[in-house]
PLY file of the C-alpha trace (Angstrom):
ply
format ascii 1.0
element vertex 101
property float x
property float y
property float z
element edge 100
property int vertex1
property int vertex2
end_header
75.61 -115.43 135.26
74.58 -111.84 134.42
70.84 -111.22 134.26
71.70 -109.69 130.57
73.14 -112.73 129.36
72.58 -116.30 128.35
73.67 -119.16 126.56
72.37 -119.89 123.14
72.41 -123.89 122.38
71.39 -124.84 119.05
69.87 -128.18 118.57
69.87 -130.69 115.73
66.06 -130.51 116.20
62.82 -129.70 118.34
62.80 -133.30 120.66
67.01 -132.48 121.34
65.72 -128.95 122.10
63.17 -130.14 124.75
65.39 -133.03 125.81
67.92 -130.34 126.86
65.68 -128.30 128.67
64.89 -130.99 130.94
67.93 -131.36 132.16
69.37 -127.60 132.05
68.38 -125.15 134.89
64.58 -124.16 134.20
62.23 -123.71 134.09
61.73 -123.14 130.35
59.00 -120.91 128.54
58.15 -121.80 125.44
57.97 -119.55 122.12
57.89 -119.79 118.50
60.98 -121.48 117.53
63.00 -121.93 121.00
62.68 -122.11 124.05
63.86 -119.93 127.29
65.27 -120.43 130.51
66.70 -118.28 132.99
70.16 -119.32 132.02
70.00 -120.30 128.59
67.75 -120.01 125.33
67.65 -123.12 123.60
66.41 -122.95 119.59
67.04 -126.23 116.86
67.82 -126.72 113.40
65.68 -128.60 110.76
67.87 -130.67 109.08
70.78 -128.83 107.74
71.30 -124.99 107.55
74.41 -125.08 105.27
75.93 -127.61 102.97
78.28 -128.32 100.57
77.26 -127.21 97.04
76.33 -129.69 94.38
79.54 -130.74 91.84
77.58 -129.04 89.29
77.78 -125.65 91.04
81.58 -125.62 91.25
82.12 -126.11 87.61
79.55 -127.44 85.33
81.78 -130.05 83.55
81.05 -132.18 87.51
77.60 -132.39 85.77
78.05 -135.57 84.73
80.29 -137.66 86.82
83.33 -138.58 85.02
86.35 -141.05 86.98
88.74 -138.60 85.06
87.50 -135.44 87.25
88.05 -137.19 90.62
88.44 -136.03 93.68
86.32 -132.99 93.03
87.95 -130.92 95.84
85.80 -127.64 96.75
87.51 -124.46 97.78
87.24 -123.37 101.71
84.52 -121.23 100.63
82.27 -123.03 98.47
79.24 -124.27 100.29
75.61 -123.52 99.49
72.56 -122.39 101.78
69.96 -124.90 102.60
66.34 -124.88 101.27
64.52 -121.34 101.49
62.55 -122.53 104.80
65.61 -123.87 106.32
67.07 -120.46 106.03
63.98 -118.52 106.72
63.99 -120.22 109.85
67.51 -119.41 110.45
66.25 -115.72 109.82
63.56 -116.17 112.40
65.70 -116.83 114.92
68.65 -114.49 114.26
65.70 -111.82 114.71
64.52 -113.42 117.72
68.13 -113.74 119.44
69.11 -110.12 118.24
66.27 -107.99 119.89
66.93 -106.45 122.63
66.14 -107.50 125.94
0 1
1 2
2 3
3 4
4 5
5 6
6 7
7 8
8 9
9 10
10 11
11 12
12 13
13 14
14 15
15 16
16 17
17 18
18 19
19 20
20 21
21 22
22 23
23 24
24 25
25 26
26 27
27 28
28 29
29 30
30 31
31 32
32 33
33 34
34 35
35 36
36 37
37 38
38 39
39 40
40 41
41 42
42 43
43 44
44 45
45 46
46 47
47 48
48 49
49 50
50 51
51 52
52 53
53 54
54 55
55 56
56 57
57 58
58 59
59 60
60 61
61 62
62 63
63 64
64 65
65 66
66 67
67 68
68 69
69 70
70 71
71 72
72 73
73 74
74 75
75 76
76 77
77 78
78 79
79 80
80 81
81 82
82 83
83 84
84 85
85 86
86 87
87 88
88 89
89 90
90 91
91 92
92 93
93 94
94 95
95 96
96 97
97 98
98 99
99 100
């Protein structure tokens, strides 16, 4: 593998993180937020980082469930960030993934 470049794996959380980097080629420094290895940098999720939006955010008539407005079926687009620190700490790591080497 080129010195240059390594393979991002993206956890469900911190324990899968360090679980993988016992058994992946290390050994593994740790930083804020992931973890790297000479072949790989391993970072996690906290909980989820996108989701499908709430009923009410497609069309506010889903505000109150109704039988009548079943299946409420979303468009291929419609899905709705996660909480402000789950995306913050998508942020963080984009930035830390995206600086130069």
């Amino acid at each position: 593998m080129a010195e240059d470049r390594k393979t991002l794996v993206i956890a469900e959380k911190p324990s899968v993180g360090r679980d993988l980097a016992r058994v992946l080629p290390g050994p593994f420094a740790k930083h804020e937020g992931y973890l790297e290895g000479p072949e790989h940098i391993i970072t996690w999720a906290v909980g989820h980082l996108v989701q499908l939006a709430e009923p009410d955010e497609y069309d506010p008539k889903f505000k109150r469930w109704r039988m009548a407005d079943l299946p409420i079926v979303p468009s291929a687009s419609s899905s709705s960030s996660a909480t402000n620190a789950r995306a913050s700490r998508c942020r963080s790591s984009r930035r830390s993934f995206t600086a130069p080497m």
